[in-house]
C-alpha positions, 0 to 999 in steps of 0.5 A: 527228166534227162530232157528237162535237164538239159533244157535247165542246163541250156537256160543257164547257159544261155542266161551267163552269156547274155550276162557277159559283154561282147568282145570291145563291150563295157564290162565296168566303170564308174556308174555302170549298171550292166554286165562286168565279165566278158565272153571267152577269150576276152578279159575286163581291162580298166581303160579309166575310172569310167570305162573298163572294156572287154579285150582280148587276150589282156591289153598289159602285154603286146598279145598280138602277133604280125602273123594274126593280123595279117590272116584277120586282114585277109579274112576278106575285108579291104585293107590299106594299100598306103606307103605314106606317113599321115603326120608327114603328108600333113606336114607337106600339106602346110599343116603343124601335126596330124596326131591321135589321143591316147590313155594310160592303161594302153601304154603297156601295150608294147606293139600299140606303143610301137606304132605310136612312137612313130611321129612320122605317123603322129606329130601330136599327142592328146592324153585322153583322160589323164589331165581331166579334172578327176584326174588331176585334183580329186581332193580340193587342192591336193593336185596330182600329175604323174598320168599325165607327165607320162603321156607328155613324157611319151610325147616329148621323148618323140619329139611330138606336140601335146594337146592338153585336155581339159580344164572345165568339162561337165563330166569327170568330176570329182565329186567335191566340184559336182555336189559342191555348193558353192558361191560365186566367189567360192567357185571362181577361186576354185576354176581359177586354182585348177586351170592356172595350177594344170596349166602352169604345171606344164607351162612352155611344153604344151601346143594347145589346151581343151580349156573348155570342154562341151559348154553347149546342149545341141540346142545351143542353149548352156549346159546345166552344170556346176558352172553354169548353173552358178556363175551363168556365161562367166565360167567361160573367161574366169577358166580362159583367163586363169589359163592364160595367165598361167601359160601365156603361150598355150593356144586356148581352145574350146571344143565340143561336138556337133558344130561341125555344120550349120545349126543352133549349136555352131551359131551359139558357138560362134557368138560366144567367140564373137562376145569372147573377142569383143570382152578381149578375153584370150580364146585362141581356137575352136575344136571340132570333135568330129565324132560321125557316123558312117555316110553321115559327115556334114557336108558342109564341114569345111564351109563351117570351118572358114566361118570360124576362122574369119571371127579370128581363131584357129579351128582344129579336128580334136577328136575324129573317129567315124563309127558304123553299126557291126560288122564291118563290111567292105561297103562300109569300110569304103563309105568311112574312107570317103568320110575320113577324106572328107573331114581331112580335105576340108581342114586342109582346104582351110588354112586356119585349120592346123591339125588333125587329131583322131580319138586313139587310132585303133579300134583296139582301144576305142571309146565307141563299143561301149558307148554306143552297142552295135557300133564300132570298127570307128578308127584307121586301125583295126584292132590288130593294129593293120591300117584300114581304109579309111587310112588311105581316105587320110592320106588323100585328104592332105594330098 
């Protein structure tokens, strides 16, 4: 009797923890199915309605001190050996900003905010999720900014440039836009009202709007959504004119992922620009996502960048990270500071290629673990905020 037990008692054991989720695993968020504890030592943060993730320590406080990052860096693992400043290298290099995304829930973090105050590290600031449309107008016409006033707060205190995003995304939706049944001029009030009121509210402060946001399958055929499915293509220049009309001087920008090479996704891309020009309806830019795999960078990045830019817009990197399967080892961790060079030498090859941006700049709060399971370790800073190298792939690639 006292094996069996031990056995149940074993059992049991073994069936908690594979119902909690690892260190930098999702443990919630909206339309989350899976485990919503956290093995110990980690706690469950809401990083946004979609993503909680499990941290350690709590992510409220600046938990981690100098002494622990350095034994985890010496722990075997390279690190980087840099002096330079990323926006500063990239400022020499002729380009306007070198910056990364951030979110609200992380800006507690005092040691994580410490290092992005720095401008000399980031000129420019994306808030991640705070300026997406559930965000900023979960009611028909009742608009709310404060999310997103803190991060242009954050950034204009620095004396940093802001990336807005975004105006119209398939995801993120308050449910009043993704259930609607609208008609065509029903919905097109309604793009109209959300992109002229978001982007007039910040009107004269922001660099550049994500005014569309992933239109394209990675067929190149359109996304079906609320907005293509009833307005078809022009959902397109009702959001860019709207966006237009509200800040005359705001870059306007379509960003998706997977056209940063040769394909049925960049060429549809690049035809909707062609059709955007020739209807003379404003687009000012192309973002580039560039979410890559370790060893799996397009080697034709820069050529794909030129391509853009000769139809008239400018192209920036909007949303770099490059993820590999865990654990890091410092093979991988060499192959990802070739992969960063590689996407940063082909923008600074590029002239109307104007900046660099990385989705958030340490593994701490990265989008990656919950998204794909295995994967991670995918930002220039690990999670106890030592820089990596695939930092010193950065400062190579501006040289």
């Amino acid at each position: 009797m006292k094996t069996l037990a031990s056995l149940v008692a074993l059992l049991v054991y073994i069936t908690l923890a594979s119902a909690q989720s690892a260190e930098f695993g999702q443990c919630g968020g909206i339309g989350w199915t899976g485990a919503t504890t956290c093995v110990a030592g980690n706690t469950c943060e809401v990083l946004n309605p979609y993503f909680s993730q499990c941290l350690p320590g709590s992510s409220s406080v600046s938990s981690v001190s100098s002494a622990s990052a350095t034994s985890t860096a010496s722990g075997g693992l390279p690190t980087s050996t840099s002096t330079a400043f990323t926006d500063t290298v990239a400022k020499a290099a002729g380009k306007l900003y070198f910056g990364s995304a951030t979110d609200n829930p992380e800006l507690p973090n005092a040691e994580y905010v410490a290092i992005l105050d720095q401008n000399a590290y980031f000129g420019q600031i994306t808030p991640g999720n705070s300026m997406k449309w559930d965000a900023t107008e979960p009611e028909q016409g009742v608009f709310t900014f404060s999310g997103g006033q803190q991060i242009v707060s954050l950034a204009q205190a620095n004396n940093q440039l802001i990336r807005g995003h975004n105006c119209v995304w398939y995801n993120q939706l308050p449910s009043w836009v993704e259930d609607g049944t609208f008609t065509v001029a029903e919905l097109t009030e309604i793009i109209q009202t959300h992109c002229g009121t978001l982007v007039g509210n910040w009107k004269g402060q922001i660099y550049a709007w994500d005014i569309i946001n992933e239109p394209f399958n990675d067929d190149g055929t359109w996304r079906s959504d609320v907005f293509f499915d009833t307005l078809g293509e022009s959902f397109i220049p009702i959001a860019l004119e709207a966006a237009a009309a509200a800040d005359p001087n705001a870059k306007l920008y379509i960003n998706d992922y997977n056209i940063e090479s040769a394909g049925a996704k960049s060429a549809a891309m690049m035809e909707l620009v062609q059709t955007l020009k020739a209807n003379g309806t404003p687009i000012d830019g192309i973002g580039f996502e560039s979410h890559f795999i370790v060893g799996e960078v397009p080697t034709d990045i820069q050529a794909t960048m030129e391509a853009f830019v000769a139809l008239g817009v400018e192209v920036a990197v909007t949303e770099l990270d490059v993820r590999m399967t865990l654990p890091e080892t410092a093979a991988l961790l060499e192959q990802q500071q070739k992969d960063y060079q590689t996407v940063v030498s082909a923008c600074n090859a590029v002239p109307g290629c104007v900046g660099v941006t990385i989705w958030d700049y340490t593994d701490l709060y990265s989008w990656i673990p919950g998204t794909f399971p295995g994967q991670g370790a995918a930002c220039p800073w690990d999670a106890n905020f030592v820089k990596k190298p695939a930092y010193d792939g950065i400062i190579a690639g501006f040289a």
